[in-house]
VOLOSE-194280 format. One record per residue (C-alpha): residue in one letter; x, y, z. Coordinates in steps of 0.5 Angstrom, whole numbers, plus 500, padded with zeros to 3 digits. Layout:
N
aXYZ;...
! end
This chain:
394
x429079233;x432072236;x433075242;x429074248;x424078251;x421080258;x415076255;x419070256;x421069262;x417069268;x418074272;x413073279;x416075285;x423076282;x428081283;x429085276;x435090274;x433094269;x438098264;x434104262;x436110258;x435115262;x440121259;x435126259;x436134258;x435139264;x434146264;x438149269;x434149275;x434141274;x427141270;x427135265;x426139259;x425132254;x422127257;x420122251;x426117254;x423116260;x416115257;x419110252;x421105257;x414105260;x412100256;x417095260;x416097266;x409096267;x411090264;x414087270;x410090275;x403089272;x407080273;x409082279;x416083280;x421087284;x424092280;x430095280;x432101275;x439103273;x442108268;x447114266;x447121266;x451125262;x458124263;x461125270;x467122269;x467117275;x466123280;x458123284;x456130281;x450133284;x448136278;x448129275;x444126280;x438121277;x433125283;x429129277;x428122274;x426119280;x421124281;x418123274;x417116274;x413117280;x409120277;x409117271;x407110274;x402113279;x406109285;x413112288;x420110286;x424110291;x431113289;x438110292;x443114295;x449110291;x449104286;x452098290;x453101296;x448100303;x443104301;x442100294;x442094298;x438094303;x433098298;x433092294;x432087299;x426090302;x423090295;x416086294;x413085288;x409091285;x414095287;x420099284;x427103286;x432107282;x439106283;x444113283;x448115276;x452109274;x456112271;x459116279;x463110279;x469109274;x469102274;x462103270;x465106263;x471100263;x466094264;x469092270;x468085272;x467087280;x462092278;x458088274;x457083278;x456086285;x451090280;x448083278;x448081285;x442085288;x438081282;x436075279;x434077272;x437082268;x433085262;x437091258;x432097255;x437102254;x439102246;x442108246;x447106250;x447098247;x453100242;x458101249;x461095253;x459097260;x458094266;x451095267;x450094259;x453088258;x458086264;x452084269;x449079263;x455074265;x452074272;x444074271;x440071265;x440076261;x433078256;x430085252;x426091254;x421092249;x424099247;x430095245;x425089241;x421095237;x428099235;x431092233;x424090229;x424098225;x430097223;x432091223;x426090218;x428097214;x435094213;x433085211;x427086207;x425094206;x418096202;x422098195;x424105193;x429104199;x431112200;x436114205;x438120207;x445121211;x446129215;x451131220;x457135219;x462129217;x464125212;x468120217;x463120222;x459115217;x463111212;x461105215;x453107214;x454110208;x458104206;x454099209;x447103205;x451103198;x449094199;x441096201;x439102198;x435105191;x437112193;x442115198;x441123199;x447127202;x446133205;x448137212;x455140213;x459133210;x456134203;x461140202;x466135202;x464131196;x463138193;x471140194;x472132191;x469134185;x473141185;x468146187;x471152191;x467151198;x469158201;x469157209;x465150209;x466145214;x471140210;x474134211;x481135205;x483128208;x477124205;x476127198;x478121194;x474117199;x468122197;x470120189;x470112191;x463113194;x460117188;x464111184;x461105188;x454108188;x454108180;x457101180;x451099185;x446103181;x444107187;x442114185;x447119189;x444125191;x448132193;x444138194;x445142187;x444149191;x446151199;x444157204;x451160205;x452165211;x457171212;x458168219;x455163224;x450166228;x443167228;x442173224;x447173220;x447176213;x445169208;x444168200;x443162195;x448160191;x449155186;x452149191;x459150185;x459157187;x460158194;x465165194;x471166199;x468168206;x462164206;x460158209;x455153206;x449152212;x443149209;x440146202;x437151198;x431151194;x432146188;x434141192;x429141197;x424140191;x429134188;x429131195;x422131196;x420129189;x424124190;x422121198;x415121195;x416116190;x421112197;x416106200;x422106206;x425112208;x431112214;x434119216;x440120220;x442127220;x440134219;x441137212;x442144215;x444148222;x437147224;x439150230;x439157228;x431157225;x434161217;x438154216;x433149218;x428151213;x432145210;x430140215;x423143218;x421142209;x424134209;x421133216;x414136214;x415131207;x417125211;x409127215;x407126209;x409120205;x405114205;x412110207;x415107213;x419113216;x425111222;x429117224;x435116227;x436118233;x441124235;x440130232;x435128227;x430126232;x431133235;x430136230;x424132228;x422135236;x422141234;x419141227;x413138232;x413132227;x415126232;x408123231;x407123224;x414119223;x413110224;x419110229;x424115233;x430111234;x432113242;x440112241;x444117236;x451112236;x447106237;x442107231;x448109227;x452103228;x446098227;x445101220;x452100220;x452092221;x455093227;x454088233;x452091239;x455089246;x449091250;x444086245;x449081243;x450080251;x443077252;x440071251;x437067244;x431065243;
! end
């Protein structure tokens, strides 16, 4: 990564305005039901208070269109952090506005206050130079945490770096380093395995993993598009019809590239889409009218898993079934627990992987957890992402 880190930089006695991703899940009564996004940005600011800056943190929350909504107010995060840090963080009632202003001019070093949800002003998702730099305004030094959001080109991601020097978090060095590494110079047998509902959705990270990998494996809701390509009937599966010649260039691509494509070679259909519906195992060509293909069978979880034993790097974005509902997620949970196992580096990309891998409890047996699901799928895609470009070389 030849991008500057809070390490290099002096930071004693400065005004810091941090961008974090605090886009965490709350129950209905306003509890934080996941807080490992909040965890993850510890790192950076026990950083900077332990170096004596003045810490000024700032994030989204949910998708308020504009509009300040109670419900999206960073009040609980606020009080998490407190708690996290041992110290209090004093929450400010808008962004830019006086309470914002007068909590960063009484700031002393050692000590820190979160900014109301960026996203309450309209001008945030539009990157608004006016809202970038009175954001930039209150600080002297602005360092950028929040990868999840590093694919958006927004006023707090990217526009305030046109005003402050702008530097990385270690959140954003660690998910450059993992990935970064898994994609230039992976450990060989490189396996991938791709999920998720559509093909569409990851043309760009398929195409871009053809160049890298020794293995793609596809599983998840877009595989049936590839069965429907090669004249299978899919029944009531999700399909994409406007993309099977993609499909069959894919399949075609990979042969010439000498990567071994995988496609589940048996599914768990479904009568319909519920928890308790009626379900069976069929042939992955042999899918009846009516139903709906939900997850990958017996033999190809042995397939995949024999496979992901020999991989020495494996990258996973997606889950392979309707991991929700807990007969489909056989699946998922049987590929997590092999990712647990194997001696390879394993990065999960962020999303729904990340979320299933949670739930599966087998986050800390994995080498990394990608924080960003859009991010980290645009970054095994080769895209540049604003909110890392923006900041400075090394």
């Amino acid at each position: 990564m030849n991008k500057k880190t809070v390490r290099d930089i002096d930071v004693k006695g400065k005004k810091v305005l941090v961008r974090c991703d605090f886009n965490v899940p709350q129950d209905e009564n306003g509890n934080i039901t996941d807080t490992r996004r909040i965890v993850s940005s510890l790192p950076t600011i026990k950083y900077l208070l332990e170096n004596g800056a003045k810490v000024i943190l700032c994030s989204h929350l949910g998708r308020p269109k504009g509009e300040v909504k109670r419900e999206f107010s960073l009040a609980p995060v606020a009080k998490e952090l407190s708690k996290e840090l041992g110290i209090e963080v004093k929450l400010a009632s808008d962004i830019i506005g006086e309470s914002a202003k007068s909590l960063a001019a009484n700031l002393k070093e050692g000590e820190v206050i979160l900014l109301e949800n960026v996203r309450f002003d309209a001008r945030e998702e539009k990157n608004d130079p006016e809202m970038a730099k009175e954001l930039a305004s209150l600080a002297e030094i602005y360092v950028n945490d929040a990868f999840g959001t590093s694919h958006r080109a927004h006023a707090s991601t990217a526009g305030v770096a046109d005003y402050l020097p702008a530097v990385s978090g270690f959140l954003i060095e660690k998910e450059i380093d993992f990935m970064g590494n898994a994609l230039e110079n992976p450990a060989r047998p490189f396996v991938a395995i791709l999920g998720g509902k559509k093909v569409s959705d990851k043309i760009g990270v398929i195409n871009s993993l053809l160049e890298k990998v020794d293995t793609l494996m596809i599983g998840g809701a877009m595989a049936y598009t590839f069965f429907k390509a090669q004249g299978f009937e899919v029944g009531n599966s999700i399909c994409e019809l406007d993309k099977l010649d993609l499909a069959l260039e894919l399949i075609e691509k990979a042969k010439k590239k000498n990567v071994k494509f995988m496609l589940p070679v048996d599914n768990k259909i479904g009568k319909e889409f519920k928890e308790d519906t009626e379900s069976k195992i069929v042939k992955c060509s042999e899918i009846p009218e009516g139903w709906e293909g939900y997850d990958i069978g017996p033999e190809t979880i042995k397939a995949y898993q024999e496979e992901l034993k020999k991989a020495k790097t494996i990258v996973w974005n997606g889950p392979l079934g309707l991991f929700e509902f807990d007969q489909f997620a056989i699946g998922t949970n049987e590929i997590a627990k092999t990712l647990a196992e194997v001696d390879a580096v394993t990065i999960i990309g962020g999303g729904d992987s990340a979320a299933a891998i949670e739930k599966a409890g087998l986050a800390d047996k994995m080498t990394h957890i990608s924080t960003g699901g859009g991010a980290s799928l645009e970054f095994l895609e080769g895209k540049k992402l604003p909110g890392i470009e923006c900041l400075q070389d090394k």
